[in-house]
C-alpha positions as CSV (number, residue, x, y, z in Angstrom):
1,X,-45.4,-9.4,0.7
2,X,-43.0,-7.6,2.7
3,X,-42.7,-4.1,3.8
4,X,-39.5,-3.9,1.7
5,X,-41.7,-5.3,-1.5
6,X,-44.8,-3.3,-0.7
7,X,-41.8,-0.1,-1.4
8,X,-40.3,-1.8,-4.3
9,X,-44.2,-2.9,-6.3
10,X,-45.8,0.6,-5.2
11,X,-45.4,4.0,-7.9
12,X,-42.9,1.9,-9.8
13,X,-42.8,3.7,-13.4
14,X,-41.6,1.8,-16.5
15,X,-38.2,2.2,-17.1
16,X,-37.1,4.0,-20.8
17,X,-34.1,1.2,-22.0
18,X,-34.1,2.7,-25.4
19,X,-33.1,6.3,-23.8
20,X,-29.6,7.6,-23.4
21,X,-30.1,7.7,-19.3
22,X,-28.3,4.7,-17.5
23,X,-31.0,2.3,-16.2
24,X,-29.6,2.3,-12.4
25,X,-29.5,6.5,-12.8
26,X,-33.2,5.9,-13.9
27,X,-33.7,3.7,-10.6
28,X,-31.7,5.8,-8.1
29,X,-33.8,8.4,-9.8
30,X,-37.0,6.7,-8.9
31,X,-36.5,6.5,-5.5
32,X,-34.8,9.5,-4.4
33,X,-38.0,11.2,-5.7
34,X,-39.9,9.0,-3.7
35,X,-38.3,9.9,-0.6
36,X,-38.3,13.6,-1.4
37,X,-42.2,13.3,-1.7
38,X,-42.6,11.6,1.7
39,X,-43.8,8.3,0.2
40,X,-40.6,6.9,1.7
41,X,-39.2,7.7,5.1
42,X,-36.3,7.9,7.0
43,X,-36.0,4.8,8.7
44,X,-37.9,2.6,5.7
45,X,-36.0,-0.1,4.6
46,X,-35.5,-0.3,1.0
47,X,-36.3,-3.3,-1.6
48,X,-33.0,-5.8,-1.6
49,X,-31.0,-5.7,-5.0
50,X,-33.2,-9.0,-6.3
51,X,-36.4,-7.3,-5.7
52,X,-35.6,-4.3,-7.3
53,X,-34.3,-6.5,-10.3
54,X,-37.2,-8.2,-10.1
55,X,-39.6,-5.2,-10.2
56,X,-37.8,-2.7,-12.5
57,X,-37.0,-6.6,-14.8
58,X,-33.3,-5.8,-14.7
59,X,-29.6,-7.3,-13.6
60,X,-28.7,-7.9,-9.9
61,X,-25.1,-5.3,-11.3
62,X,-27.8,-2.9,-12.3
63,X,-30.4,-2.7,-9.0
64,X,-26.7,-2.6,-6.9
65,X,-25.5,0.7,-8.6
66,X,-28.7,2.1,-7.9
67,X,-28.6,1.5,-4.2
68,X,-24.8,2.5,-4.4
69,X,-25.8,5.7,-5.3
70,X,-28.0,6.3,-2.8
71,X,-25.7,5.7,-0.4
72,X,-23.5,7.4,-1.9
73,X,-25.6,10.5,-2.0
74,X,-26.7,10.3,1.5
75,X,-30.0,8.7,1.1
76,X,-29.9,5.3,2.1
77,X,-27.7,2.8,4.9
78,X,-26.6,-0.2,4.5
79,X,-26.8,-3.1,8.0
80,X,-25.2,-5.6,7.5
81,X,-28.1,-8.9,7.8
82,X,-31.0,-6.5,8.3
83,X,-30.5,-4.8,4.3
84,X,-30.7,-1.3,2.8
85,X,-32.3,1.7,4.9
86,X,-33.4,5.4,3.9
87,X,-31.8,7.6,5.7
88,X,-31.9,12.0,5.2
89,X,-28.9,13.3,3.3
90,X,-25.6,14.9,5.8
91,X,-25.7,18.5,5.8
92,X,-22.5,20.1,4.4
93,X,-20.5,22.2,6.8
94,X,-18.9,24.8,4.6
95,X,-15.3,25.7,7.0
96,X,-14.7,27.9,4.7
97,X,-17.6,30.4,5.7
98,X,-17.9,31.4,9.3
99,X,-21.8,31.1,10.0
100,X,-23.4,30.5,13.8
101,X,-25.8,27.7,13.9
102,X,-29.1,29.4,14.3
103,X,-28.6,31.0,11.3
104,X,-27.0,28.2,9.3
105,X,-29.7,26.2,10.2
106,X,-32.7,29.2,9.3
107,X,-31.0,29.3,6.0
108,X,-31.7,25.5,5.6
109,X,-35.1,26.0,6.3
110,X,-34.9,24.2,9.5
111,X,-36.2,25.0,12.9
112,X,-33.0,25.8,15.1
113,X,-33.1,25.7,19.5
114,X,-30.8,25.2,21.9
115,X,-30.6,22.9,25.3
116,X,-28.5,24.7,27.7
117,X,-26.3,22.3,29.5
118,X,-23.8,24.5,31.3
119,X,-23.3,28.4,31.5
120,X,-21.3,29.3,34.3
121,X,-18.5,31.6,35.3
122,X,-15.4,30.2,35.7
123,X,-11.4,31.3,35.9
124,X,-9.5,31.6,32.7
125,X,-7.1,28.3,32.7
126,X,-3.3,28.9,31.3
127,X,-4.1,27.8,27.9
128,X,-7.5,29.6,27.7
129,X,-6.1,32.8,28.6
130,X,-3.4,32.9,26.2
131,X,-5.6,32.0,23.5
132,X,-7.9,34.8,24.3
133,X,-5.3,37.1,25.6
134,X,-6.1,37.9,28.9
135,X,-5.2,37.3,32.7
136,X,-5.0,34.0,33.9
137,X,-7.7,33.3,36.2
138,X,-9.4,36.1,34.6
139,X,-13.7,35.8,34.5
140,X,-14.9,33.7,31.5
141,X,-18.4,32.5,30.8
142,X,-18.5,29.2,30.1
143,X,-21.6,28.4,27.7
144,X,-22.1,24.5,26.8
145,X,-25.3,23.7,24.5
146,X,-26.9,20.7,23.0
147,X,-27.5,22.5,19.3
148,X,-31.5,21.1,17.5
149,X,-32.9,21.4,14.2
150,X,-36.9,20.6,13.6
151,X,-35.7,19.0,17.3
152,X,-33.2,16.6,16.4
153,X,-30.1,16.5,18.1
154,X,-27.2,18.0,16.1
155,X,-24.8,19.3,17.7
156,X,-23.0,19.7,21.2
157,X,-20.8,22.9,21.4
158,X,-18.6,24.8,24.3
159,X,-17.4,27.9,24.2
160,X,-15.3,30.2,26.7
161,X,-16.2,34.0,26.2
162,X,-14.2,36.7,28.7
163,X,-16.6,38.7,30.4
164,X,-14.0,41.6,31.1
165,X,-14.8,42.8,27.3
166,X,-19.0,42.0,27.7
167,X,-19.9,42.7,30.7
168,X,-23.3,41.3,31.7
169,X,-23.4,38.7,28.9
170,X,-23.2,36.0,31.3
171,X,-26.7,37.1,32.6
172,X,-28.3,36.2,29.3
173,X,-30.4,33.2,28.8
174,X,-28.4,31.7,25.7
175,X,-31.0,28.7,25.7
176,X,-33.1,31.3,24.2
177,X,-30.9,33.5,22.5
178,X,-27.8,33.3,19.4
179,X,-24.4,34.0,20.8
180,X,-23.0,36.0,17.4
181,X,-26.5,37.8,17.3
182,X,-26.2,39.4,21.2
183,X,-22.6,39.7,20.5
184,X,-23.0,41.7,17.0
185,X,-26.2,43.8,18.2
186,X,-25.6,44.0,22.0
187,X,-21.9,44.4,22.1
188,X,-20.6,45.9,18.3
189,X,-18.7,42.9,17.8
190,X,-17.3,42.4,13.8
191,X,-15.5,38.9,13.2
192,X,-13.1,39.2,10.8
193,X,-12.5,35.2,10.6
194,X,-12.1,31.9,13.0
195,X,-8.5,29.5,13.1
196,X,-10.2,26.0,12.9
197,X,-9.0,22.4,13.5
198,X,-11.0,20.2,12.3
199,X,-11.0,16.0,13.4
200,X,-12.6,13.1,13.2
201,X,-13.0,11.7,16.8
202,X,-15.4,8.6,18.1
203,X,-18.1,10.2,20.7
204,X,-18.0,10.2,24.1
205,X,-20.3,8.3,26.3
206,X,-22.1,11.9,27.4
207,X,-21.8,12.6,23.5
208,X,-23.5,9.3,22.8
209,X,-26.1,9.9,24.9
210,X,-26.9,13.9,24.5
211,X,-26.7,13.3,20.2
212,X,-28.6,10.0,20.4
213,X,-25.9,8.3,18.7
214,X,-24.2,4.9,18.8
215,X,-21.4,4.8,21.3
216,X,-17.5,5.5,19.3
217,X,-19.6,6.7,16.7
218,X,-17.9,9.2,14.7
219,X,-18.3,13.1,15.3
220,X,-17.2,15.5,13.4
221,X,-15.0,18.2,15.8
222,X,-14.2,21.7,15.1
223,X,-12.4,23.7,17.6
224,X,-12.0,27.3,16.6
225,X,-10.7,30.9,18.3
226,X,-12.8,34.0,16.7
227,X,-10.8,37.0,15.5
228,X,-12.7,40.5,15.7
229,X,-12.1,43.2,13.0
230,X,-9.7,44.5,15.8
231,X,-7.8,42.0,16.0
232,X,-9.1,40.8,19.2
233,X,-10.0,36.6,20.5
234,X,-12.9,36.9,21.9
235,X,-14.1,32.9,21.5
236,X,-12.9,29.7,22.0
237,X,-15.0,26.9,21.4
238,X,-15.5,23.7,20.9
239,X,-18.4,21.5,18.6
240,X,-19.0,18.3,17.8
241,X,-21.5,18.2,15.5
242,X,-22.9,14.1,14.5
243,X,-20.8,12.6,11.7
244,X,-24.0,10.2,10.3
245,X,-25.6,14.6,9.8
246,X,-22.3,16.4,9.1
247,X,-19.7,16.3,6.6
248,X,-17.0,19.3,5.8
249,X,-17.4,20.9,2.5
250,X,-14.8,22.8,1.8
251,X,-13.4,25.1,-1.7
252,X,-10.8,25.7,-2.7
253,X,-9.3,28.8,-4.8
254,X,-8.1,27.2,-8.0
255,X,-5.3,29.9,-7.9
256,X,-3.7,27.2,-5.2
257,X,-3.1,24.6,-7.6
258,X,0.5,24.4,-10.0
């Protein structure tokens, strides 16, 4: 028996046909709770459409919806000639609420830490300074991380701070510490909000490598300027966070619509 049928025969609960619950919904059901428990793990290749048939004694249509909506819930990947995988459900990036990623990821319940790649002082280019309003050539920090949660890559991000307004900052260790928290406690800083474009782009080969991703694979980019309270730039930054962990979530006043 394979591994795929050892998943499929195990646990399996009768299925209630004389209820008002769709059988696949009833299926899907099965084995989302299954992989919430532990019992199946990221990575584990599911049962094929016939075996779940087979096992749960209904139609090929019905064991296909079921795996649909896995996949379409985030749960499960299809390969094409190697079959159905579980995989662990994207994490919504809401752009409509400004939140720095140790703290996104704390209120996930996740384990956030940093790799710092780059944190340097460099010479504000044209673009840079006019975005931050300041001198060209004026002193920036330059801060590029390789973002973790529980110690999987998530997220590579660069940011450009001018030291001029935080003196000293540049002699922080950021592998260790949040950015917005030193900024906020450290400095007084109040963000009022962030202009963001976001984009779909394929990696890099150095984002390939760093996120443990495919190469081209898809990452999902948000470049951003912070405002203060004061009116004031005092970021611009770049992340890329995975697209196979991220997808934007955002809402949408309903007092927009006519």
């Amino acid at each position: 028996m394979s591994k795929a049928q050892v998943h499929a025969a195990s646990s399996v609960h009768p299925l209630d046909k004389s209820g008002f619950i769709p059988l696949y919904y009833q299926i899907q059901r099965a084995l989302m709770e299954r992989i919430q428990s532990g019992e199946l793990s990221e990575g584990d290749l599911l049962a094929s459409e016939e075996e779940l048939a087979r096992t749960y004694k209904v139609s090929r249509m019905t064991a296909r919806q079921a795996l649909h909506g896995l996949k379409a819930r985030g749960y499960a990947l299809s390969q094409k000639g190697r079959g159905t995988f579980v995989t662990s459900p994207k994490l919504e990036k809401n752009i409509m609420h400004l939140r720095g990623f140790t703290e996104d990821m704390k209120q996930r319940g996740m384990v956030p830490s940093s790799q710092l790649l780059e944190q340097i002082v460099v010479k504000a280019t044209e673009d840079l300074a006019e975005s931050l309003k300041i001198e060209h050539e004026a002193s920036v920090m330059k801060l590029r991380r390789l973002r973790l949660a529980d110690g999987i890559p998530m997220a590579l991000e660069e940011s450009h701070i001018p030291l001029r307004q935080f003196p000293g900052l540049e002699r922080i260790n950021f592998a260790k510490q949040s950015l917005y928290y030193i900024l906020r406690e450290n400095y007084g800083v109040r963000v009022a909000w962030a202009d963001e474009i976001i984009e779909a782009l394929p990696a890099t080969p150095e984002e390939s490598e760093l996120l443990t991703i495919p190469r081209r694979a898809s990452v999902l980019s948000i470049s951003r300027i912070i405002i203060t309270t004061e009116q004031t730039p005092i970021e611009v930054a770049c992340s890329r966070y995975r697209g196979d962990r991220y997808r934007a979530l955002i809402r949408i006043p309903t007092t927009t619509l006519e």
